[in-house]
mmCIF entry with sequence, helices, sheets and N, C-alpha, C, O atoms, coordinates in Angstrom:
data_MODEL
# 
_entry.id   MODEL 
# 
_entity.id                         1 
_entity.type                       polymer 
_entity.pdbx_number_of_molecules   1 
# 
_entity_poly.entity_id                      1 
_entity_poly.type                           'polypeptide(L)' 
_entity_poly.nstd_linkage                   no 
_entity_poly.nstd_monomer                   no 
_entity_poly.pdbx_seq_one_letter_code       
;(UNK)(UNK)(UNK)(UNK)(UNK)(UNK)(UNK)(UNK)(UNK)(UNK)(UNK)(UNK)(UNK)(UNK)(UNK)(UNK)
(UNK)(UNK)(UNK)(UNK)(UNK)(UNK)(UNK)(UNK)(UNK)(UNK)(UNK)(UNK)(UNK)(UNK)(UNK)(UNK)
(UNK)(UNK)(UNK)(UNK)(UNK)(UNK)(UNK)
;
_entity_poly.pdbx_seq_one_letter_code_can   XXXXXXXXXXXXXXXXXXXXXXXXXXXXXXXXXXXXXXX 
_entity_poly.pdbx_strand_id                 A 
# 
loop_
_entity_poly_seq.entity_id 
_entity_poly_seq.num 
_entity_poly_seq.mon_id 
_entity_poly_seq.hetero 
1 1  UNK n 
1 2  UNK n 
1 3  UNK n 
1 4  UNK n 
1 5  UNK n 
1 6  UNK n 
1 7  UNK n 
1 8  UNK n 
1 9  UNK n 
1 10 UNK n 
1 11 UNK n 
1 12 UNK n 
1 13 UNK n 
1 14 UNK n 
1 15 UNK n 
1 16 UNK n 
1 17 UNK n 
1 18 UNK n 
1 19 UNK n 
1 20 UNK n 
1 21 UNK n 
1 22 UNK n 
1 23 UNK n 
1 24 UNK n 
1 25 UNK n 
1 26 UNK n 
1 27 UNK n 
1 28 UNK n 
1 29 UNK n 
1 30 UNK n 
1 31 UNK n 
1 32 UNK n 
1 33 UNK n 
1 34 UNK n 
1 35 UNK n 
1 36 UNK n 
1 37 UNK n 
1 38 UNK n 
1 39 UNK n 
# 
_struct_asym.id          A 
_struct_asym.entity_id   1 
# 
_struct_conf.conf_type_id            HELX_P 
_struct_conf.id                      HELX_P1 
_struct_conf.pdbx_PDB_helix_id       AA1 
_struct_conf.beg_label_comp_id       UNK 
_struct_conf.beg_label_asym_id       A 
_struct_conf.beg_label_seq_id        2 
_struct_conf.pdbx_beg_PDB_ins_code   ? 
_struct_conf.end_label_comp_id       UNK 
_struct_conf.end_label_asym_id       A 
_struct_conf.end_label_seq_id        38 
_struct_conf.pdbx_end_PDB_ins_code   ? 
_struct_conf.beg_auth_comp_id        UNK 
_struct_conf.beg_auth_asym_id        A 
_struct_conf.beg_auth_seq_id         2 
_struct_conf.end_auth_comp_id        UNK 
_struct_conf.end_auth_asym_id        A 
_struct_conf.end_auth_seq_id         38 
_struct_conf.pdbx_PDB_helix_class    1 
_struct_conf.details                 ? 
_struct_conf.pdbx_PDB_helix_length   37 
# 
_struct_conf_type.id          HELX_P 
_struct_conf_type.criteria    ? 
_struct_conf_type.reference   ? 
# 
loop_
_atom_site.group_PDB 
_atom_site.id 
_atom_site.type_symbol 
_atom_site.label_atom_id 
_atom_site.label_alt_id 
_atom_site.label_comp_id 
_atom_site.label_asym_id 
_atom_site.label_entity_id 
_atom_site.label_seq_id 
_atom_site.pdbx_PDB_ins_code 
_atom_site.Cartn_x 
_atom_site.Cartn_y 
_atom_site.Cartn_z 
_atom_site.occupancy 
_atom_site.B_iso_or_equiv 
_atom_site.pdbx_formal_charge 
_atom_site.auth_seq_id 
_atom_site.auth_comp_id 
_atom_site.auth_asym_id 
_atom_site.auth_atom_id 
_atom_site.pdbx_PDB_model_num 
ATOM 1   N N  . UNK A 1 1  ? 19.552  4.771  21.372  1.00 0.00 ? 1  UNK A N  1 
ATOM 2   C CA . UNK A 1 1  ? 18.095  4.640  21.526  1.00 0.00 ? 1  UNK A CA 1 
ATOM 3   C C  . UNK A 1 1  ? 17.378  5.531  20.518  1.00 0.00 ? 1  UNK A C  1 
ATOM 4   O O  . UNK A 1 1  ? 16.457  5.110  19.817  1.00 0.00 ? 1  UNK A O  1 
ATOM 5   N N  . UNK A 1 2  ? 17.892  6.921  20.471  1.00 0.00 ? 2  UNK A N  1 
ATOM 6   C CA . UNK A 1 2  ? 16.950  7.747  19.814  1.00 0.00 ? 2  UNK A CA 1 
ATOM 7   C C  . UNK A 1 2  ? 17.318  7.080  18.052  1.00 0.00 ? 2  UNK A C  1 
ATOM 8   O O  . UNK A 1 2  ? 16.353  6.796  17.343  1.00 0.00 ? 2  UNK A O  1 
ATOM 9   N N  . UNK A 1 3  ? 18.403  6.938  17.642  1.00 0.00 ? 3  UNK A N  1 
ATOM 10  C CA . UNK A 1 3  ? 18.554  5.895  16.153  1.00 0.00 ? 3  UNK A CA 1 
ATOM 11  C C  . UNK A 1 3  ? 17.744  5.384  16.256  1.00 0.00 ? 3  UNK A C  1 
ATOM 12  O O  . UNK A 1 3  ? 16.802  5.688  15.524  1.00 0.00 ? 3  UNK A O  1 
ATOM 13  N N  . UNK A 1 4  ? 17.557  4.114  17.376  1.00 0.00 ? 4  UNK A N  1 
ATOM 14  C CA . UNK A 1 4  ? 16.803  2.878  16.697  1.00 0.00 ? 4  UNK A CA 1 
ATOM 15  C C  . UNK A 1 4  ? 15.328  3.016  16.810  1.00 0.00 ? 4  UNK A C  1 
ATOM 16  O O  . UNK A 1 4  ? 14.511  2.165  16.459  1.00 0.00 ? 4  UNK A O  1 
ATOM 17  N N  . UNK A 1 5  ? 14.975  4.607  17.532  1.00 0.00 ? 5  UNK A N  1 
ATOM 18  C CA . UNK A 1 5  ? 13.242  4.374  16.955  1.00 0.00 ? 5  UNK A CA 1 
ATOM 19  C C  . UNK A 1 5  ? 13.394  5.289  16.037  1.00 0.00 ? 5  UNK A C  1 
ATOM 20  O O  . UNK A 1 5  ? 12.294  5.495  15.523  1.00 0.00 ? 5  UNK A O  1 
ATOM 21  N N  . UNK A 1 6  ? 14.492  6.167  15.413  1.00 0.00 ? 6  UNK A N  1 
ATOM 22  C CA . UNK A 1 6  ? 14.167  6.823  13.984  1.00 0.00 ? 6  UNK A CA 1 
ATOM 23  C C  . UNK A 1 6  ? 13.953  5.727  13.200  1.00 0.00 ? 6  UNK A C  1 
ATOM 24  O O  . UNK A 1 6  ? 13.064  5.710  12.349  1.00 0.00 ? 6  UNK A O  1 
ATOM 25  N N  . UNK A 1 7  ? 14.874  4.575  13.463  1.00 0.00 ? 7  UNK A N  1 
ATOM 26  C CA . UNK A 1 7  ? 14.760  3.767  12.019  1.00 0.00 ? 7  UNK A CA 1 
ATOM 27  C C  . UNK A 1 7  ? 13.839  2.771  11.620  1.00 0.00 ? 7  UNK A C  1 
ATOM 28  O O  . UNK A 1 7  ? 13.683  2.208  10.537  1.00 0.00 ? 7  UNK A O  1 
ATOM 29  N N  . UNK A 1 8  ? 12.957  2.604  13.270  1.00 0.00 ? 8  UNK A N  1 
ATOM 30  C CA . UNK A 1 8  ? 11.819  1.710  13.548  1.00 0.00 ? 8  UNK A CA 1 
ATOM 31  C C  . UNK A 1 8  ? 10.871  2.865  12.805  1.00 0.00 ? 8  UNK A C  1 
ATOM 32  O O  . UNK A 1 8  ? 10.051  2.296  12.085  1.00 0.00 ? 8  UNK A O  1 
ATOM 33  N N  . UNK A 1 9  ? 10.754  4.110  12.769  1.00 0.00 ? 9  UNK A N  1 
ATOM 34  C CA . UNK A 1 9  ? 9.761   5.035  12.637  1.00 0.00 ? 9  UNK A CA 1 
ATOM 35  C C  . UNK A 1 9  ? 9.815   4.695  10.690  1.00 0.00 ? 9  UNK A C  1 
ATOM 36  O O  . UNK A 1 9  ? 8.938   4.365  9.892   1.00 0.00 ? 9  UNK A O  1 
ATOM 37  N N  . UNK A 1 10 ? 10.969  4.918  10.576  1.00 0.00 ? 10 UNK A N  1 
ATOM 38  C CA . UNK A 1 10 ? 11.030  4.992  8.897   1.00 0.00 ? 10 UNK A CA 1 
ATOM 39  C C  . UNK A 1 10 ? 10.528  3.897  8.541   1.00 0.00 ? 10 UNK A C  1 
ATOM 40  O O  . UNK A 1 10 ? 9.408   3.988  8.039   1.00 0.00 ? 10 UNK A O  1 
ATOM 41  N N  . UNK A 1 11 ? 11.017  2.779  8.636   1.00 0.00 ? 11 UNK A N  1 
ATOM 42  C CA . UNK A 1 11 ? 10.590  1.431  8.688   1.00 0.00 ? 11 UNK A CA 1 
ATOM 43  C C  . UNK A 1 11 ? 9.012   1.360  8.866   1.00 0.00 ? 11 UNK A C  1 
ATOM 44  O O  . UNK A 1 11 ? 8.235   0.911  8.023   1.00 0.00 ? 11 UNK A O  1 
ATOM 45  N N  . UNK A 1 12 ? 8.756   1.752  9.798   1.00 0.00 ? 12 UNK A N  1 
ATOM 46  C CA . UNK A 1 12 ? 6.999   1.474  9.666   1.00 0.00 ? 12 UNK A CA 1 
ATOM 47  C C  . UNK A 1 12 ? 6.686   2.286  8.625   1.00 0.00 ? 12 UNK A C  1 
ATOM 48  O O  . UNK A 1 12 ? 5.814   1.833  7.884   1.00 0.00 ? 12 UNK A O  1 
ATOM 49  N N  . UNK A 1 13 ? 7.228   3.578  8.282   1.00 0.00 ? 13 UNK A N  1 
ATOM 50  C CA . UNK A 1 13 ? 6.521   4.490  7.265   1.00 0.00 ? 13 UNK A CA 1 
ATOM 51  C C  . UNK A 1 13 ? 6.250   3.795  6.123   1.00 0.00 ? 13 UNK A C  1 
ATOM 52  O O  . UNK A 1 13 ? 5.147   3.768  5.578   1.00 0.00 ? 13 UNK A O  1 
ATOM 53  N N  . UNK A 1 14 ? 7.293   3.197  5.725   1.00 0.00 ? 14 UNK A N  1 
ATOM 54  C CA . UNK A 1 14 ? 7.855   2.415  4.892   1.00 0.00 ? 14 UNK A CA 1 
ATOM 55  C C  . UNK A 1 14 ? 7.150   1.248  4.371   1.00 0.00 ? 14 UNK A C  1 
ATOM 56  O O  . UNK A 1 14 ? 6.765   1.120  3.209   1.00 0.00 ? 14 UNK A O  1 
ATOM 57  N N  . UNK A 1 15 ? 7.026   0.504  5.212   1.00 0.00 ? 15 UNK A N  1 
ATOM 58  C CA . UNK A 1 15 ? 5.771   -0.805 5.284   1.00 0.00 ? 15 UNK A CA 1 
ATOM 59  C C  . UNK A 1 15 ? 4.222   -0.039 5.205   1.00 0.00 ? 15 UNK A C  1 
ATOM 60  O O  . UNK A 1 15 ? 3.326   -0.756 4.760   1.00 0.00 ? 15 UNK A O  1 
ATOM 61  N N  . UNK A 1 16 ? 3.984   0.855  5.459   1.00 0.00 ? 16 UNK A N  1 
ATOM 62  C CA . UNK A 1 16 ? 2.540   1.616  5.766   1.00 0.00 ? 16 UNK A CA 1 
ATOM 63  C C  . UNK A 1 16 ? 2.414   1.915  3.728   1.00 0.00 ? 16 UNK A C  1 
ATOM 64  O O  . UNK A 1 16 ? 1.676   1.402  2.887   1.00 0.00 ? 16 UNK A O  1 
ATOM 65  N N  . UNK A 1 17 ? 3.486   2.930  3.627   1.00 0.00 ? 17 UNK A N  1 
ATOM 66  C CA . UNK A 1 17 ? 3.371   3.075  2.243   1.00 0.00 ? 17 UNK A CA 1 
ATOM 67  C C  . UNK A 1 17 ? 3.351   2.232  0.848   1.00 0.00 ? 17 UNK A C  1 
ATOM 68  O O  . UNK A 1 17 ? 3.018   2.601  -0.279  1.00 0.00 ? 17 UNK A O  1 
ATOM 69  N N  . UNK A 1 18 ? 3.901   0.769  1.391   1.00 0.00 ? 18 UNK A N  1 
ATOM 70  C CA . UNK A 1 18 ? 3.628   -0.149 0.277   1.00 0.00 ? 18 UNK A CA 1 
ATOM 71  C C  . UNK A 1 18 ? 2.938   -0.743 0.591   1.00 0.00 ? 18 UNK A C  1 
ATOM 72  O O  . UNK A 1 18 ? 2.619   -1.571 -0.262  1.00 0.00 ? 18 UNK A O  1 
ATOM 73  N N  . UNK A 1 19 ? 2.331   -0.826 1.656   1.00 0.00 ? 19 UNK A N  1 
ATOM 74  C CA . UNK A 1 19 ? 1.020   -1.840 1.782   1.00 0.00 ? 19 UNK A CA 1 
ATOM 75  C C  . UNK A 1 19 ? -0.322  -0.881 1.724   1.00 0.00 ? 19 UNK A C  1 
ATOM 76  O O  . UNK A 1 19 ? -1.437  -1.272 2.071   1.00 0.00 ? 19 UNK A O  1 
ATOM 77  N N  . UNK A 1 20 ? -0.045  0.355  1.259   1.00 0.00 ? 20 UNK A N  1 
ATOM 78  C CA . UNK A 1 20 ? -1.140  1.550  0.866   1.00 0.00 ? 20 UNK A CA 1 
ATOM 79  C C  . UNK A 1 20 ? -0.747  1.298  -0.745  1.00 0.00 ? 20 UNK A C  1 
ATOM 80  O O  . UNK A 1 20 ? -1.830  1.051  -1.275  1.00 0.00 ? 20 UNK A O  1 
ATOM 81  N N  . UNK A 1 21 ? -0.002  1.262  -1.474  1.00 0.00 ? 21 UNK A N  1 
ATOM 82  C CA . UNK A 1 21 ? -0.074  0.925  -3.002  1.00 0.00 ? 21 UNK A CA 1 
ATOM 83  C C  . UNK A 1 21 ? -0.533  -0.369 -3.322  1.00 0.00 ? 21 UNK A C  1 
ATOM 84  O O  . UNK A 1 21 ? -1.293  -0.642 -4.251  1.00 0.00 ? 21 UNK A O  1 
ATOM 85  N N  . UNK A 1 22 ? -0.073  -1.095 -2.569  1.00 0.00 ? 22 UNK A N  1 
ATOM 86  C CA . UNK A 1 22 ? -0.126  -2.994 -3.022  1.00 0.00 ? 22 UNK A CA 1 
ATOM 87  C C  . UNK A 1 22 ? -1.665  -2.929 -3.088  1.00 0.00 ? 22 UNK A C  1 
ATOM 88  O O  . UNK A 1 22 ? -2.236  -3.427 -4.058  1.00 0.00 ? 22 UNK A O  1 
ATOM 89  N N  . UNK A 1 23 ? -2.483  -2.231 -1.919  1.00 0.00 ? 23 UNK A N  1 
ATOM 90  C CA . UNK A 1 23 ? -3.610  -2.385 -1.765  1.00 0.00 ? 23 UNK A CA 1 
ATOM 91  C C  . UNK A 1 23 ? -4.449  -1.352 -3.025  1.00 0.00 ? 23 UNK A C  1 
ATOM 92  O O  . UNK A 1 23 ? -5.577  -1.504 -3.492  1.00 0.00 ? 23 UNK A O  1 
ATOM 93  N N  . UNK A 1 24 ? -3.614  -0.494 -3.273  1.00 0.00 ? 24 UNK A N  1 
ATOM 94  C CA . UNK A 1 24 ? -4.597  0.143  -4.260  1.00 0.00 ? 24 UNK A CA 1 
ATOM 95  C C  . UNK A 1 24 ? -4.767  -0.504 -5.698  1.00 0.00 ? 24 UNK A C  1 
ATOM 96  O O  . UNK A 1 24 ? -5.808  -0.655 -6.337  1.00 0.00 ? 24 UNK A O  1 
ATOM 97  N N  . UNK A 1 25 ? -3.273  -0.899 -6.087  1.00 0.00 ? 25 UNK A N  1 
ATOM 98  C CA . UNK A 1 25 ? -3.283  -2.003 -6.926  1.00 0.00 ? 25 UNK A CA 1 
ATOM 99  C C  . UNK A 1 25 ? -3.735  -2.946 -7.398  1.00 0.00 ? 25 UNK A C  1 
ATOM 100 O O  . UNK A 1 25 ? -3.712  -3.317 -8.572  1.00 0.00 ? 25 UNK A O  1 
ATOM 101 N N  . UNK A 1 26 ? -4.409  -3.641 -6.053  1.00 0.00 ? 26 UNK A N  1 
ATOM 102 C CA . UNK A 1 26 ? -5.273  -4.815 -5.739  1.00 0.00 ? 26 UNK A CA 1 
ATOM 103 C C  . UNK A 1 26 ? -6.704  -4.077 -5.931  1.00 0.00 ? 26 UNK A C  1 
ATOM 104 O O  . UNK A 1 26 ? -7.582  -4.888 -6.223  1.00 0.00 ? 26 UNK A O  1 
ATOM 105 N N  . UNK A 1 27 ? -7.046  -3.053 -5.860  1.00 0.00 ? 27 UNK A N  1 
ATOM 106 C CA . UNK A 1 27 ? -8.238  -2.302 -6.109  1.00 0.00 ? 27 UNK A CA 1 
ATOM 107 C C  . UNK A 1 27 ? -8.653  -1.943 -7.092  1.00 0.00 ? 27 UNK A C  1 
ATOM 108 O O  . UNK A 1 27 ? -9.854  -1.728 -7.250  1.00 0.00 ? 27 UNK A O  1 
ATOM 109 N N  . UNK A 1 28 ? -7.603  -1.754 -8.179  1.00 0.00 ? 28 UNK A N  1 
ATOM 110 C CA . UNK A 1 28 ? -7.613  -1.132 -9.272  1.00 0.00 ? 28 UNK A CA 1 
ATOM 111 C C  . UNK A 1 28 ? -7.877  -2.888 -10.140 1.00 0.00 ? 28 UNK A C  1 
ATOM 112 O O  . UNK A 1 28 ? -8.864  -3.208 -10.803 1.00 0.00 ? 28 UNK A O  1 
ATOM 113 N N  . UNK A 1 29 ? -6.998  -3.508 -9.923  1.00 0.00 ? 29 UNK A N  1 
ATOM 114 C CA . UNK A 1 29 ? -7.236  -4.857 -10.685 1.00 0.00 ? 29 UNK A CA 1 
ATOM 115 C C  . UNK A 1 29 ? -8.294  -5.442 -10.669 1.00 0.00 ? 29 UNK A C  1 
ATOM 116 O O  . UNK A 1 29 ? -8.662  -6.187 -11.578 1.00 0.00 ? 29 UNK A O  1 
ATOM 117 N N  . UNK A 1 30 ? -9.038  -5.163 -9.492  1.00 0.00 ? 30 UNK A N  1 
ATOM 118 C CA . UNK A 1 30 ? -10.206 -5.956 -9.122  1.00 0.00 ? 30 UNK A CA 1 
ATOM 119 C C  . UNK A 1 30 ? -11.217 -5.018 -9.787  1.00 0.00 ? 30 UNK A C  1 
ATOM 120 O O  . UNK A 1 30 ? -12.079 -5.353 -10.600 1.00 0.00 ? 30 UNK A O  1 
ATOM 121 N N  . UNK A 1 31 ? -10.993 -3.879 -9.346  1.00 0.00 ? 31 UNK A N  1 
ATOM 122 C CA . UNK A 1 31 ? -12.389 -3.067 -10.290 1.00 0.00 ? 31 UNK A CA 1 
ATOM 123 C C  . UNK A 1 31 ? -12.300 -2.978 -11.692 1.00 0.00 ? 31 UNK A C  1 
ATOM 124 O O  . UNK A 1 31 ? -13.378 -2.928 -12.285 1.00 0.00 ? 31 UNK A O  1 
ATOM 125 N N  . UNK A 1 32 ? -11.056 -2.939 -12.501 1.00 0.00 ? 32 UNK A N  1 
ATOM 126 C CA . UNK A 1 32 ? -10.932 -2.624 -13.799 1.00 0.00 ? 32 UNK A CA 1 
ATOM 127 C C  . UNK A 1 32 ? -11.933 -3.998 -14.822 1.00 0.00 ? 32 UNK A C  1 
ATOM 128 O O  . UNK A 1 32 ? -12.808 -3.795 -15.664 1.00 0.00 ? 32 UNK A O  1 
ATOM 129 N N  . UNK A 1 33 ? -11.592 -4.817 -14.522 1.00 0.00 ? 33 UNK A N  1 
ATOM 130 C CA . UNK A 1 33 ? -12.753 -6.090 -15.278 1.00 0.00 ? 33 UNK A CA 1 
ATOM 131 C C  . UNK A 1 33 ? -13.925 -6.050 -14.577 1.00 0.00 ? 33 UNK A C  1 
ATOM 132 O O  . UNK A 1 33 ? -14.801 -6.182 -15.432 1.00 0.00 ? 33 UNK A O  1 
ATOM 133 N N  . UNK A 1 34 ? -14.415 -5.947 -13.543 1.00 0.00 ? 34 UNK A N  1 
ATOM 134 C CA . UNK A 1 34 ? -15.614 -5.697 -12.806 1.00 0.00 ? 34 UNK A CA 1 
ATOM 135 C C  . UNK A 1 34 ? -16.726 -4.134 -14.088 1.00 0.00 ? 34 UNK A C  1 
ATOM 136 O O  . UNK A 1 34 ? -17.860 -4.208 -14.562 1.00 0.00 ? 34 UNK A O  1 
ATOM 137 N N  . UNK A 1 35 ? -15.650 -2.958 -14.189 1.00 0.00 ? 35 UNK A N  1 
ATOM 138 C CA . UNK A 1 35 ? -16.645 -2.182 -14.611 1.00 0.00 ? 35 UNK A CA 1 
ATOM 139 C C  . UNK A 1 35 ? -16.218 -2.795 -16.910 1.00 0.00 ? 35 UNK A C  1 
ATOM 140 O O  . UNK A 1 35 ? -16.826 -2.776 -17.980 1.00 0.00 ? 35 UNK A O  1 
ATOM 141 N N  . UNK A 1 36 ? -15.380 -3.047 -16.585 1.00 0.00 ? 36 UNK A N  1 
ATOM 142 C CA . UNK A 1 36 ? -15.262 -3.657 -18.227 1.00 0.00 ? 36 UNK A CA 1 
ATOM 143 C C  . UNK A 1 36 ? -16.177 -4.853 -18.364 1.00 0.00 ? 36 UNK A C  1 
ATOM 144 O O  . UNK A 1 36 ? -16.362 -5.226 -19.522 1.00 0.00 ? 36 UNK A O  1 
ATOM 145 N N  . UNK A 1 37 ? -16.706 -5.437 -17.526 1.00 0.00 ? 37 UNK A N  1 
ATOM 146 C CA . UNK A 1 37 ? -17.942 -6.464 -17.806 1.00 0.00 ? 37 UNK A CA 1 
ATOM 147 C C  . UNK A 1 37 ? -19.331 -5.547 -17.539 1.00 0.00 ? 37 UNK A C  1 
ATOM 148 O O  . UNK A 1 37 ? -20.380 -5.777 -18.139 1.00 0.00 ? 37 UNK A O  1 
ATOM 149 N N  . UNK A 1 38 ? -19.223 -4.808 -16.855 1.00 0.00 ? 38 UNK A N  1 
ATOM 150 C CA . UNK A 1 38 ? -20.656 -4.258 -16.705 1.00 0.00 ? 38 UNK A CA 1 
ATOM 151 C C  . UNK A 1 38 ? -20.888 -3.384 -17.976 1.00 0.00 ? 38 UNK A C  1 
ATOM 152 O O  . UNK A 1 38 ? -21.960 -3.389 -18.582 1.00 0.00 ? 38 UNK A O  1 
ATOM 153 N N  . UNK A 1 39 ? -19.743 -2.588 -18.359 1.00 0.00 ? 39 UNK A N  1 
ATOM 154 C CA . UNK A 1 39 ? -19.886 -1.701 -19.534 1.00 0.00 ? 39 UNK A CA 1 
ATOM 155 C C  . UNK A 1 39 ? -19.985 -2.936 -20.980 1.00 0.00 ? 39 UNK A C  1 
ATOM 156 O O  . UNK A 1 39 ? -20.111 -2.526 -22.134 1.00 0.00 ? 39 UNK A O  1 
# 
């Protein structure tokens, strides 16, 4: 029991932390031509 919520725990960390980059990524792409057309 105590394994399988360490590895549920890592696992979510895990998913939390690439869907915190994917999203910044997606932020960065979207703003980078947004302020390159305004400039």
């Amino acid at each position: 029991m105590t394994y399988d919520w360490s590895g549920e725990r890592t696992r979510r960390i895990r998913i939390v932390r690439i869907a915190t980059i994917v999203a910044v990524l997606i932020g960065v792409a979207i703003s980078l031509p947004l302020l390159i057309n305004v400039a």
